[in-house]
FIFIKOL-782691 format. One record per residue (C-alpha): residue number from 1; x negated, y, z negated. Coordinates in nm, 3 decimals. Example, Ala and Ser with C-alpha at 12.3 -4.5 7.8 and 13.67 -1.06 7.14 Angstrom:
BEGIN
R num       u       v       w
R   1  -1.230  -0.450  -0.780
R   2  -1.367  -0.106  -0.714
//
This chain:
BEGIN
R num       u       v       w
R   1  -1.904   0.408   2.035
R   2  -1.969   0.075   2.095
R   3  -1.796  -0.246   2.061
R   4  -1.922  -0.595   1.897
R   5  -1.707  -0.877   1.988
R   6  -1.675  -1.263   1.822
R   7  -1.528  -1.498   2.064
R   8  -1.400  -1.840   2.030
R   9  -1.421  -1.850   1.588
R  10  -1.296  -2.205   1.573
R  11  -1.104  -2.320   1.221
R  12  -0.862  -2.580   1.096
R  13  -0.635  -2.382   0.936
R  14  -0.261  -2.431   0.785
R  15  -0.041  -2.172   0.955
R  16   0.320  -2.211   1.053
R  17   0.701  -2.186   0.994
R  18   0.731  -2.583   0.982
R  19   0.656  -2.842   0.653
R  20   0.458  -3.031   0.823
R  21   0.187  -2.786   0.963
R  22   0.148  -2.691   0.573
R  23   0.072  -3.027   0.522
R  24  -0.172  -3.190   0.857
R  25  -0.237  -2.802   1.018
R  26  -0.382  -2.777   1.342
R  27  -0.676  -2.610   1.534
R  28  -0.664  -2.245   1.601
R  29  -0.915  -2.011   1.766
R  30  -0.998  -1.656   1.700
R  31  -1.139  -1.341   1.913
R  32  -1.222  -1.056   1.647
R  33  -1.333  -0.726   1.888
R  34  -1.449  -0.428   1.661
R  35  -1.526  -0.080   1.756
R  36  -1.790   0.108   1.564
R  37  -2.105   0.371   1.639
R  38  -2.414   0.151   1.729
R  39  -2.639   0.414   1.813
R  40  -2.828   0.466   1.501
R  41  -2.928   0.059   1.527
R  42  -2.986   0.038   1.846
R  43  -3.276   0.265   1.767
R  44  -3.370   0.181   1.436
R  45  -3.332  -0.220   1.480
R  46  -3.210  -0.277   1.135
R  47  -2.900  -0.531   1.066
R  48  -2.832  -0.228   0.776
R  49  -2.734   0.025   1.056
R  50  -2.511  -0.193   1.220
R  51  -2.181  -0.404   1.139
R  52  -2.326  -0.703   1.071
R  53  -2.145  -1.025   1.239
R  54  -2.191  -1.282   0.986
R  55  -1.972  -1.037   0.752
R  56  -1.645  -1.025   1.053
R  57  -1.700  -1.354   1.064
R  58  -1.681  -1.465   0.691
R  59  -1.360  -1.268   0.674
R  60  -1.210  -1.434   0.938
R  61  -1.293  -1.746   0.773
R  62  -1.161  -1.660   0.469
R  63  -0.825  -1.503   0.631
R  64  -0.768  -1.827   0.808
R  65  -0.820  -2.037   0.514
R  66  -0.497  -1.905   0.358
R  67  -0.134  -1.991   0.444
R  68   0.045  -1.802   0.669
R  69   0.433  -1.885   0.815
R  70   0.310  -1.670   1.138
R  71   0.005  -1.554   1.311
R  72   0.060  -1.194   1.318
R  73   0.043  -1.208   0.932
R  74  -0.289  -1.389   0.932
R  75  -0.429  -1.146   1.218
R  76  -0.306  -0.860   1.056
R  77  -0.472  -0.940   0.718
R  78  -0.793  -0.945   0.916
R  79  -0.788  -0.693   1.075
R  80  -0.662  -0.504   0.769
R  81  -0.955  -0.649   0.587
R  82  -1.220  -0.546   0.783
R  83  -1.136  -0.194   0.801
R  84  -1.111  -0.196   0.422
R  85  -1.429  -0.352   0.402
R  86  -1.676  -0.190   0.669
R  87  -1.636   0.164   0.667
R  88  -1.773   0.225   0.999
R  89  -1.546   0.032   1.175
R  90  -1.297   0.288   1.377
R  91  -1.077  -0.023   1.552
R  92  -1.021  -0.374   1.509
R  93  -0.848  -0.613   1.735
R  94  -0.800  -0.972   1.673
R  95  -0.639  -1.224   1.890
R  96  -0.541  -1.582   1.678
R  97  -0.488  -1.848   1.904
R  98  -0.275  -2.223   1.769
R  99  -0.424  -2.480   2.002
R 100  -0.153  -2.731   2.119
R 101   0.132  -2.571   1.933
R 102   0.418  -2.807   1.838
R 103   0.705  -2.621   2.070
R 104   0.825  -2.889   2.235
R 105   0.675  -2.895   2.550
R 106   0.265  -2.926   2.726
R 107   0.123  -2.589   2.606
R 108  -0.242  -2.545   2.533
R 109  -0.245  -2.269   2.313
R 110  -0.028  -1.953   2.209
R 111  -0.214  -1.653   2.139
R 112  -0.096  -1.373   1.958
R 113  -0.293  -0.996   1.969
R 114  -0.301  -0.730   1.710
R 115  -0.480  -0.444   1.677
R 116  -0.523  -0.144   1.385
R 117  -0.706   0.154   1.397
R 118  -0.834   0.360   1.104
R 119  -0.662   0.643   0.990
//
């Protein structure tokens, strides 16, 4: 097994329980961590052996670019996505991060972590 990892995807995205972060949203980060066999690419050295990165992070992209009230909808439609999408993929763990969250108080970021594994 190995493990591919892309840190710090950075969108403007919609999410949240409030009217008004439907309307202006807010900056979020995302950390997508995916566990899958690399050993056929590592010797072959073909992007068609591996999970390619620029797919994970396309559906991030896309995941983030749709409404969500909370984050562990959004992060569980990713990570629900890629294992529907790349068969090779055995686990999937995303962490979705609001950056300055409106909670009423000086907080840089909340971060919520989910994780699915195939079945």
């Amino acid at each position: 097994m190995g493990v591919i990892k892309l840190k710090n995807i950075r969108t403007f995205s919609y999410h949240g329980c409030l009217i008004e972060e439907g309307k202006i949203g807010s900056d979020y980060t995302v950390d997508l961590k995916i566990k899958t066999n690399l050993q056929k690419s590592a010797e072959t050295d073909h992007l068609l052996d591996t999970v390619d990165y620029v797919h994970l992070n396309k559906i991030v992209a896309e995941e983030m670019a749709i409404r969500s009230h909370l984050l562990e909808h959004v992060a569980k439609r990713i990570n629900i996505r890629v294992l529907a999408e790349i068969e090779t993929v055995e686990k999937t763990t995303v962490w979705v991060s609001k950056i300055n969250p409106p909670i009423g108080g000086d907080v840089e970021s909340v971060t919520i972590k989910m994780t699915e594994i195939r079945k």
